[in-house]
TIRO-2110 file (N, C-alpha, C; in Angstrom, 1 decimal):
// TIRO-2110
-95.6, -0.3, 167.8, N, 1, A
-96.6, -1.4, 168.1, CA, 1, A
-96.4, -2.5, 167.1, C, 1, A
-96.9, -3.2, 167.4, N, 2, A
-97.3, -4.9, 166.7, CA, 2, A
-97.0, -4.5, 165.2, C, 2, A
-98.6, -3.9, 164.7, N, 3, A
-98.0, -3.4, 163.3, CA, 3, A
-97.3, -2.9, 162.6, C, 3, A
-96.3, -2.1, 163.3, N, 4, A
-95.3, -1.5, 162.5, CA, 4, A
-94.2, -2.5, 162.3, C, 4, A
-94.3, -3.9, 163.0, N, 5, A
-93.3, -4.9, 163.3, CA, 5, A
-93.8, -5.8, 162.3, C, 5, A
-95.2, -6.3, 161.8, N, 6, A
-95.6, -7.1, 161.3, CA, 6, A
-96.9, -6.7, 160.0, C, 6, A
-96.0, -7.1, 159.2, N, 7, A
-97.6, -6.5, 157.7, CA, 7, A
-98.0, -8.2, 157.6, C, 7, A
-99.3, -8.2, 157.5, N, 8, A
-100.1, -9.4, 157.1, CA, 8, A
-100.5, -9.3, 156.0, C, 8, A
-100.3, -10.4, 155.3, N, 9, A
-100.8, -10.6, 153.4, CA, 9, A
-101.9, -11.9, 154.0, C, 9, A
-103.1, -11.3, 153.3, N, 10, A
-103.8, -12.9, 152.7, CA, 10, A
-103.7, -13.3, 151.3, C, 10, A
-103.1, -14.8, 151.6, N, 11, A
-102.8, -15.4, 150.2, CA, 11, A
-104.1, -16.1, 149.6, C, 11, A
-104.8, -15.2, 149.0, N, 12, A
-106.3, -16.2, 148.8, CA, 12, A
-106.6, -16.7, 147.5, C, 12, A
-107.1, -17.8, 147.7, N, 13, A
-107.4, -18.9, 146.5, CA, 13, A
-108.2, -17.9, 145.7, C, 13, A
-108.4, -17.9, 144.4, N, 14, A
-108.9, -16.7, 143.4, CA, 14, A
-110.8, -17.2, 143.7, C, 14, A
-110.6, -18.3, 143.7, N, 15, A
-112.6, -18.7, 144.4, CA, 15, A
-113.2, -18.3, 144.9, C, 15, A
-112.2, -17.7, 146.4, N, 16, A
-112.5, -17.4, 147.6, CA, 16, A
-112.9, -16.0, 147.5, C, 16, A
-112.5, -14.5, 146.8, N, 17, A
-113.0, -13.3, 146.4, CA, 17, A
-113.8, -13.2, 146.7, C, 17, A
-115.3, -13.9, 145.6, N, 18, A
-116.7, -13.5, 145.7, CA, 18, A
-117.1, -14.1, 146.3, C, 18, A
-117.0, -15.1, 147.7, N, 19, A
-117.8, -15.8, 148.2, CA, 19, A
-118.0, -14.8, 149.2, C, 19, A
-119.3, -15.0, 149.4, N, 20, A
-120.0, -14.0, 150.8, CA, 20, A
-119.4, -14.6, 152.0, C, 20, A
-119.4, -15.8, 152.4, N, 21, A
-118.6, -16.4, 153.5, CA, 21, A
-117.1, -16.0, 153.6, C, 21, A
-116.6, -15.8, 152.9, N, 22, A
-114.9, -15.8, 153.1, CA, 22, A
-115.0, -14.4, 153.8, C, 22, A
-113.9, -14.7, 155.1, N, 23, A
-113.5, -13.9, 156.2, CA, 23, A
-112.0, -12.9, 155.9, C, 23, A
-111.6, -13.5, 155.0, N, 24, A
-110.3, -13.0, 154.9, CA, 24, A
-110.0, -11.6, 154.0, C, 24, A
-110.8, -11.5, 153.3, N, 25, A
-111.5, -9.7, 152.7, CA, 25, A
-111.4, -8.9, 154.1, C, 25, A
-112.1, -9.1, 154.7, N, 26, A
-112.4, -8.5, 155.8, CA, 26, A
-111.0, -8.2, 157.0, C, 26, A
-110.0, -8.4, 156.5, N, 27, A
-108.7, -8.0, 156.9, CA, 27, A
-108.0, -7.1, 156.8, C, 27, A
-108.2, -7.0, 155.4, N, 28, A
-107.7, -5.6, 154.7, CA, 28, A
-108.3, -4.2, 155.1, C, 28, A
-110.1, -4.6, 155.5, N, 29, A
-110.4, -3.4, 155.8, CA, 29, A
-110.3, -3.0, 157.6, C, 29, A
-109.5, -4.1, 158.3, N, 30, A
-109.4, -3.7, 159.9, CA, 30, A
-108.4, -3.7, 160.4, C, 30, A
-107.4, -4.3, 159.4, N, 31, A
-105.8, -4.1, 159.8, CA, 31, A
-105.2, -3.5, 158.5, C, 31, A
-104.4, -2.4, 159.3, N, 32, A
-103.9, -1.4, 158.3, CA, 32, A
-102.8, -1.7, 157.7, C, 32, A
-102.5, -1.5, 156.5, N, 33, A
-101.6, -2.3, 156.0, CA, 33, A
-101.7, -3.8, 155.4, C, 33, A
-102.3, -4.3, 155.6, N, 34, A
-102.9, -5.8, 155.4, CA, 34, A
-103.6, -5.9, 153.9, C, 34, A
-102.8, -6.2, 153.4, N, 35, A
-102.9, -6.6, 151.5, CA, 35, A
-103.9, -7.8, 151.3, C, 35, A
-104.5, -8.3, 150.4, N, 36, A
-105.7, -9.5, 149.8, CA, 36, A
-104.6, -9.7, 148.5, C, 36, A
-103.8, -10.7, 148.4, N, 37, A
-103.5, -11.0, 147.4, CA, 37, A
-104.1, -12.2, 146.6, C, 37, A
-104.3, -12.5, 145.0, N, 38, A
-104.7, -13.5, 144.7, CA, 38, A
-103.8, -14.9, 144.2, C, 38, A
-103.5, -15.7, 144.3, N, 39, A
-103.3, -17.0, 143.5, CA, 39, A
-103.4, -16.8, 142.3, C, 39, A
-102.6, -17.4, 141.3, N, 40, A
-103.4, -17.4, 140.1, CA, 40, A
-103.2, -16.0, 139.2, C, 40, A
-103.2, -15.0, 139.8, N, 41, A
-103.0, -13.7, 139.3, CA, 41, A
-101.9, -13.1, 139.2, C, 41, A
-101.6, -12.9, 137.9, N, 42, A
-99.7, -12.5, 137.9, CA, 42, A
-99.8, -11.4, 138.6, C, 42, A
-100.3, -10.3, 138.5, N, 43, A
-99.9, -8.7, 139.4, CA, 43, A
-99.4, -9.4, 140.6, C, 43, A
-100.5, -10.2, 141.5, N, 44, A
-100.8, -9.6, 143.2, CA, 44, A
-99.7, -11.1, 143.1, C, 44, A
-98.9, -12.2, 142.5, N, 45, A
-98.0, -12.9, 142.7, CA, 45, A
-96.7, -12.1, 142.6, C, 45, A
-96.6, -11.2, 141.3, N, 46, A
-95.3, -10.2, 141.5, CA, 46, A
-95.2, -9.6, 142.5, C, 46, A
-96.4, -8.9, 143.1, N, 47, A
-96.5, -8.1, 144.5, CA, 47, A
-96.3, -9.5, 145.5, C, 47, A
-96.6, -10.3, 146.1, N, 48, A
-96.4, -11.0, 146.8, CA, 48, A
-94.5, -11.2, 147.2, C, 48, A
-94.4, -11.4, 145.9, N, 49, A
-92.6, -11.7, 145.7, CA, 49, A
-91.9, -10.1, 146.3, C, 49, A
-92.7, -9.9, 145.8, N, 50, A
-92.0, -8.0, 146.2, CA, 50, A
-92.0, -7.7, 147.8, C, 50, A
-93.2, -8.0, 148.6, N, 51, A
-93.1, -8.3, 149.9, CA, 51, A
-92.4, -9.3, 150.4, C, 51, A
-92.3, -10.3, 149.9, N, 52, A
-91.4, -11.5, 150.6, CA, 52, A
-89.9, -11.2, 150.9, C, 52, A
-89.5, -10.3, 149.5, N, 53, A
-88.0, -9.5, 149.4, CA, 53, A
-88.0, -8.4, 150.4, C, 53, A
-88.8, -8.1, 150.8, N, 54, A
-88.7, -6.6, 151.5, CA, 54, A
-88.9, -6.9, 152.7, C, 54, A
-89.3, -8.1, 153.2, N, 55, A
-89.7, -8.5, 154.9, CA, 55, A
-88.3, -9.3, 155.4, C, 55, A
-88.1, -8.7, 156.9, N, 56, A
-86.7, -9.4, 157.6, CA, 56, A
-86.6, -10.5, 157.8, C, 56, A
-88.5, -11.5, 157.9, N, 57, A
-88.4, -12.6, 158.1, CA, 57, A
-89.9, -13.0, 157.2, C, 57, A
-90.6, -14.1, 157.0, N, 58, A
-91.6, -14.9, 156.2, CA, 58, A
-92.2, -16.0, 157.4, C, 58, A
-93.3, -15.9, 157.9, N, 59, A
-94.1, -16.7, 158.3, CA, 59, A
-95.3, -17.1, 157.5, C, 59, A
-95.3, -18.3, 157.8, N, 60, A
-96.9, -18.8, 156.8, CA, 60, A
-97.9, -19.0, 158.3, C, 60, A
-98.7, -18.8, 157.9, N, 61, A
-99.5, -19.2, 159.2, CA, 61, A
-100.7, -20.8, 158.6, C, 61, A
-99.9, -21.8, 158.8, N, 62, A
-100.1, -22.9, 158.3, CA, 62, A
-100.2, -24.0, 159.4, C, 62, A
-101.4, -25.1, 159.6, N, 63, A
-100.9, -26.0, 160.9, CA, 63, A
-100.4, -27.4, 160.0, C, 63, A
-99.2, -26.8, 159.7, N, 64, A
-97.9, -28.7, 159.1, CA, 64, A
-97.2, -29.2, 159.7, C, 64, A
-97.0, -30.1, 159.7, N, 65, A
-96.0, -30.8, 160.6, CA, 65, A
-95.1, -30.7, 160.9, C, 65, A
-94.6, -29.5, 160.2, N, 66, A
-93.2, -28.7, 160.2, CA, 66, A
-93.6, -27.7, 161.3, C, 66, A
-94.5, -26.8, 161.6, N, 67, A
-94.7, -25.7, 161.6, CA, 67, A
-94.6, -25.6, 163.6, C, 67, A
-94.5, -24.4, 164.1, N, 68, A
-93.9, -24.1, 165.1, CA, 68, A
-95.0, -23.1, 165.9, C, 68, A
-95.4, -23.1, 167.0, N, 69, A
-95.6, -21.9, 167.7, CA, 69, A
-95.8, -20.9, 167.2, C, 69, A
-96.5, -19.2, 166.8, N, 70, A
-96.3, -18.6, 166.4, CA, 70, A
-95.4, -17.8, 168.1, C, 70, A
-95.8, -18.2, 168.9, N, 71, A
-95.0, -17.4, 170.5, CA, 71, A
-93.8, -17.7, 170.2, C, 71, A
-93.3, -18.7, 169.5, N, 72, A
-91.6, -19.4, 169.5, CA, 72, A
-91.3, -18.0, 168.3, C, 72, A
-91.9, -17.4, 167.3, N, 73, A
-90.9, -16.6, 166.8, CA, 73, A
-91.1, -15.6, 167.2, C, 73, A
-91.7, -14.9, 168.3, N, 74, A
-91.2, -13.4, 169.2, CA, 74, A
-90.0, -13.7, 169.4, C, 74, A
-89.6, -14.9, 170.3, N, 75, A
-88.2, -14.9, 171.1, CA, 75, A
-87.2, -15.1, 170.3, C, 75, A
-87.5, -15.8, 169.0, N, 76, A
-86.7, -16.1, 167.8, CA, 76, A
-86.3, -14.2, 167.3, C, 76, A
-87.3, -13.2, 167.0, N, 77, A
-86.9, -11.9, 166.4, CA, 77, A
-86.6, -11.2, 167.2, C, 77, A
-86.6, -11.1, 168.6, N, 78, A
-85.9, -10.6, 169.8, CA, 78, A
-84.5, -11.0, 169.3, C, 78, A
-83.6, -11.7, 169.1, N, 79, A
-82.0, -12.0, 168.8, CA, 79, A
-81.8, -11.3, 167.4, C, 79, A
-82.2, -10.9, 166.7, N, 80, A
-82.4, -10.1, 165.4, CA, 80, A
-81.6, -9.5, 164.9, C, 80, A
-81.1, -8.8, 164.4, N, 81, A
-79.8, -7.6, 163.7, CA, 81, A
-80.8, -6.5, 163.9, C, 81, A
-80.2, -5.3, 164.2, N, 82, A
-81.1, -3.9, 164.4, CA, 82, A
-81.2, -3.7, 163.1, C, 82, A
-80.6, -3.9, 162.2, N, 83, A
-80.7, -3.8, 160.7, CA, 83, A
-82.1, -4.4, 160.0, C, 83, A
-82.4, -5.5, 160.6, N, 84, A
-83.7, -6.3, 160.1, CA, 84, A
-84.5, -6.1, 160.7, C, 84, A
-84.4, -5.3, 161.7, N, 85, A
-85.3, -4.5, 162.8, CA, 85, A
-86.3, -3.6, 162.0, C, 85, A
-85.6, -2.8, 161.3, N, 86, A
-85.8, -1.9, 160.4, CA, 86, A
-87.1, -2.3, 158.8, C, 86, A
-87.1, -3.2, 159.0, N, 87, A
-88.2, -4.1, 157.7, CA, 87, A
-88.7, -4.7, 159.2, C, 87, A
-90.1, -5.0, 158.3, N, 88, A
-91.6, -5.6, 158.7, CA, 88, A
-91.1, -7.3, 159.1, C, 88, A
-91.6, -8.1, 159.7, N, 89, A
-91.9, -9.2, 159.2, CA, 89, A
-93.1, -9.2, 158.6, C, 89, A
-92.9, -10.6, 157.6, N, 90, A
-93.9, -10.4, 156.6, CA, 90, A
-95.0, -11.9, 157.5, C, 90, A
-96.3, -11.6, 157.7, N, 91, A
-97.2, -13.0, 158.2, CA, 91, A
-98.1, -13.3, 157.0, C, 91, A
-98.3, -14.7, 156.6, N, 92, A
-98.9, -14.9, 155.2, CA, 92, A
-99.8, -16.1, 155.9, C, 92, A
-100.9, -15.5, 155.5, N, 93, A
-102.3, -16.2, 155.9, CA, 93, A
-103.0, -17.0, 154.6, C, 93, A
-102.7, -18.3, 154.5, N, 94, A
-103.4, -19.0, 153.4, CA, 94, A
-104.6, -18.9, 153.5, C, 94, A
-105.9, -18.1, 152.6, N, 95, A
-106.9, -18.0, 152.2, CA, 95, A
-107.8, -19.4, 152.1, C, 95, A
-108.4, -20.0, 151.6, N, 96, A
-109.4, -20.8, 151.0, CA, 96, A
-109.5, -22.6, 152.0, C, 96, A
-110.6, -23.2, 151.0, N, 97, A
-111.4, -24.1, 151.9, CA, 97, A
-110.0, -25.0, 152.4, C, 97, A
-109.9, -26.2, 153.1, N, 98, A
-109.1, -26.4, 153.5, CA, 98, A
-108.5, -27.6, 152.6, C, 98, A
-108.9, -27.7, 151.5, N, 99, A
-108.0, -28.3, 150.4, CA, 99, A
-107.5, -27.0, 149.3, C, 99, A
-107.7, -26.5, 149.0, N, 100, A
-107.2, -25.5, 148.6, CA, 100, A
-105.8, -24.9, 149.5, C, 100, A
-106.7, -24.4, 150.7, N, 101, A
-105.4, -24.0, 151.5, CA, 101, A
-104.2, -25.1, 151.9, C, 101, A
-104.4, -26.1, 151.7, N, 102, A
-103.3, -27.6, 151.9, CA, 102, A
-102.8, -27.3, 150.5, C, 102, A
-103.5, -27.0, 149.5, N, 103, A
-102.7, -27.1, 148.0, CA, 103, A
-101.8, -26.0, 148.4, C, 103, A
-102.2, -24.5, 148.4, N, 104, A
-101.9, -23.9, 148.2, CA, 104, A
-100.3, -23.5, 149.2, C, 104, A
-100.4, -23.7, 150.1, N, 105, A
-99.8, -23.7, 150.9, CA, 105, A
-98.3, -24.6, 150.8, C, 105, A
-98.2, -25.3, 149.9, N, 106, A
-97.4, -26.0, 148.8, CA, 106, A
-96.2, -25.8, 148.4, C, 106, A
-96.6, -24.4, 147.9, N, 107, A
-95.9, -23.8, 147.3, CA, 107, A
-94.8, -22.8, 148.4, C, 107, A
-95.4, -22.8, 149.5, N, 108, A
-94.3, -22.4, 150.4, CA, 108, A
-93.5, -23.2, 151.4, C, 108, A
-92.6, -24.3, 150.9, N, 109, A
-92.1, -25.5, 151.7, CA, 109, A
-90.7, -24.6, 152.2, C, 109, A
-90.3, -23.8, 151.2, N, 110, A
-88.7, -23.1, 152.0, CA, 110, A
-89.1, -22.2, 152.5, C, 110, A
-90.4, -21.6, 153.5, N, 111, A
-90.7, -20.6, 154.3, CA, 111, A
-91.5, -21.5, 155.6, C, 111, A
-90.8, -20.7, 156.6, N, 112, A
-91.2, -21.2, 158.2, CA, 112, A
-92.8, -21.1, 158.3, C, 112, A
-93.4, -22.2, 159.0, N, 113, A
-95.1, -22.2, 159.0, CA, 113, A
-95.1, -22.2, 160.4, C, 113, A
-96.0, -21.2, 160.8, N, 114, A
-96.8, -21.1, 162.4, CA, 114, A
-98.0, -21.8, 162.4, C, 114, A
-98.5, -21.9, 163.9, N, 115, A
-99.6, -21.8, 163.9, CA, 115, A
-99.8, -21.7, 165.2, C, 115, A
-100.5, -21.1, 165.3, N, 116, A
-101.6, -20.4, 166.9, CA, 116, A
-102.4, -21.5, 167.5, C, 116, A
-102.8, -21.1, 168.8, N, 117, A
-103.3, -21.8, 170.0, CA, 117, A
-105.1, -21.7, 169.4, C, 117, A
-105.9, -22.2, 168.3, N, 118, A
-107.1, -21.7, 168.5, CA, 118, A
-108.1, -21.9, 169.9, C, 118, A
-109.3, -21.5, 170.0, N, 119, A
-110.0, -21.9, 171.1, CA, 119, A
-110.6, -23.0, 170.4, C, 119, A
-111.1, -23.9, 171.1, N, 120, A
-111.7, -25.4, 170.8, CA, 120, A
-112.7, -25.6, 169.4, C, 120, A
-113.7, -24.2, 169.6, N, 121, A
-114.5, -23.8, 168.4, CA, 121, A
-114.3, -22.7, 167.9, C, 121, A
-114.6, -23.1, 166.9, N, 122, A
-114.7, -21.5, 166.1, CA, 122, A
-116.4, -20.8, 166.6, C, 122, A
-116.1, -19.7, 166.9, N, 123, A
-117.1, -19.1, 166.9, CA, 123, A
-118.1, -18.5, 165.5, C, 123, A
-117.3, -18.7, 164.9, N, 124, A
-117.7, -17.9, 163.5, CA, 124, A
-118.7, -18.8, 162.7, C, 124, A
-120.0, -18.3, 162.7, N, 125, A
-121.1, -19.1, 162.3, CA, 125, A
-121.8, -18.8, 160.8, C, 125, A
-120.6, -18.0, 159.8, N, 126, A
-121.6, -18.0, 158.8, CA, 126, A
-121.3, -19.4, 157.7, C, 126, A
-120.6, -20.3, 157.7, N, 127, A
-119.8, -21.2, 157.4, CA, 127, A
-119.4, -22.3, 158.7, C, 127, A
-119.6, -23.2, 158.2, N, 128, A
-119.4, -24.5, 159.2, CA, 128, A
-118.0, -25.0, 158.6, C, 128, A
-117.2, -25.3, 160.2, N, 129, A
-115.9, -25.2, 160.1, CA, 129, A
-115.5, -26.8, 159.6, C, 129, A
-114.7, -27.3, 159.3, N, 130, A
-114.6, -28.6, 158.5, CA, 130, A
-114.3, -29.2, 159.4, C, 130, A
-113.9, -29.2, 160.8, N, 131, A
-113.0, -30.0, 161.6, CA, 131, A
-112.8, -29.3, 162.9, C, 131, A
-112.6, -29.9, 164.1, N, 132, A
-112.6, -29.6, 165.2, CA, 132, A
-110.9, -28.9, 165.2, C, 132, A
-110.9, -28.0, 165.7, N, 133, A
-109.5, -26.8, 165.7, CA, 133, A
-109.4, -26.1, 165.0, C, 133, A
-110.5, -26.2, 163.6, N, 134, A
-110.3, -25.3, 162.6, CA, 134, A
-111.2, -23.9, 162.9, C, 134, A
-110.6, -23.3, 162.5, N, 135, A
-111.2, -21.6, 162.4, CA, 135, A
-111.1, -21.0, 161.3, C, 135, A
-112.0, -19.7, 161.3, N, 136, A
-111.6, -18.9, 160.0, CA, 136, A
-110.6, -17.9, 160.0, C, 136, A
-110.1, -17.6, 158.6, N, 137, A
-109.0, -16.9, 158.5, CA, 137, A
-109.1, -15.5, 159.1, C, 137, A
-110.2, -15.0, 159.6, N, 138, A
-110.0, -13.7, 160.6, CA, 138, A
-109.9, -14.1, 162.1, C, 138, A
-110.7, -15.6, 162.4, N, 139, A
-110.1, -15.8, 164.2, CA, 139, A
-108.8, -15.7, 164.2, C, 139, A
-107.7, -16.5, 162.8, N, 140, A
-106.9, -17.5, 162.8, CA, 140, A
-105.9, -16.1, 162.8, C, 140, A
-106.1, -15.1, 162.1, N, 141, A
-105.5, -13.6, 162.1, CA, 141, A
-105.4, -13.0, 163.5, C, 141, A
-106.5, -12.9, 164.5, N, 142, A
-106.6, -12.4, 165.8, CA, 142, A
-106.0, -12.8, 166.2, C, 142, A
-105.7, -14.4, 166.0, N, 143, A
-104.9, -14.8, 167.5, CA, 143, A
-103.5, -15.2, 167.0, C, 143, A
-103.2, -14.8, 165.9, N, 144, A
-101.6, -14.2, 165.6, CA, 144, A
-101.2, -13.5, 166.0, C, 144, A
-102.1, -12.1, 166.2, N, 145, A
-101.8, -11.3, 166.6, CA, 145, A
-101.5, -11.0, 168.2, C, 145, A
-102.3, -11.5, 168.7, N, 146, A
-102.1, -12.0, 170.2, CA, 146, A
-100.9, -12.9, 170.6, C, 146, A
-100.7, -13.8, 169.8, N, 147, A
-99.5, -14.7, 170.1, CA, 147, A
-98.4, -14.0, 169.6, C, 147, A
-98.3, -12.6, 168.1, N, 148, A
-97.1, -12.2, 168.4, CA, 148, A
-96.7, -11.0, 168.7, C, 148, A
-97.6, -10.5, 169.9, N, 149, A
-97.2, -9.3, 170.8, CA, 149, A
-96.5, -10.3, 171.8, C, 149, A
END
């Protein structure tokens, strides 16, 4: 399945932890496998590097002007080596408000950025979304995952 093809990291701004609003906690406990790393924190940055080495490919799930389709890299890992078959892709979900997530997101310019089809609004009402297409980091997860089955 999906998962055994794809481990999801949230890369979250160290802020974002204790905020009762932040959605991206809430990943770790519904998708298995799915790590909360922090910014800022040497451990969960060494662990981050540790995953990035170990995954066959790196998506950011970021909307840059760079950034592509998340449906364009199925057909992209369908041409694959059965060897890289064998490792995860790794999907990295930038955590925090959406200057933070523009900062933070920064720091990954030599890794490929997706982004998904959202629906018009976010449905997610405990936080008001900054901008019309924006969602939170659990819709913005779901429909990764939809886009890369």
């Amino acid at each position: 399945g999906l998962l055994s093809r794809v481990r999801v990291v949230v890369w979250m701004h160290v802020c974002e932890r204790k905020r009762a609003t932040n959605t991206g906690k809430l990943l770790e406990l519904v998708l298995p496998g799915c790590e909360v790393l922090l910014r800022d924190v040497r451990a969960d940055e060494a662990r981050f590097e540790e995953l990035v080495c170990a995954s066959s490919r790196v998506i950011v799930l970021f909307p840059s002007h760079d950034a592509v389709p998340a449906t364009s890299v199925v057909k992209a890992n369908s041409t694959r080596d059965v060897e890289e078959e064998d490792r995860p892709m790794l999907a990295v979900l930038v955590d925090g408000t959406w200057r933070q997530a523009h900062r933070m997101q920064r720091n990954f310019q030599h890794l490929q950025k997706v982004v998904v089809t959202p629906p018009e609004r976010s449905e997610f009402r405990w936080r008001k979304q900054a901008g019309r297409g924006r969602v939170s980091t659990v819709e913005a997860a779901a429909q990764l995952m939809v886009d890369l089955e």
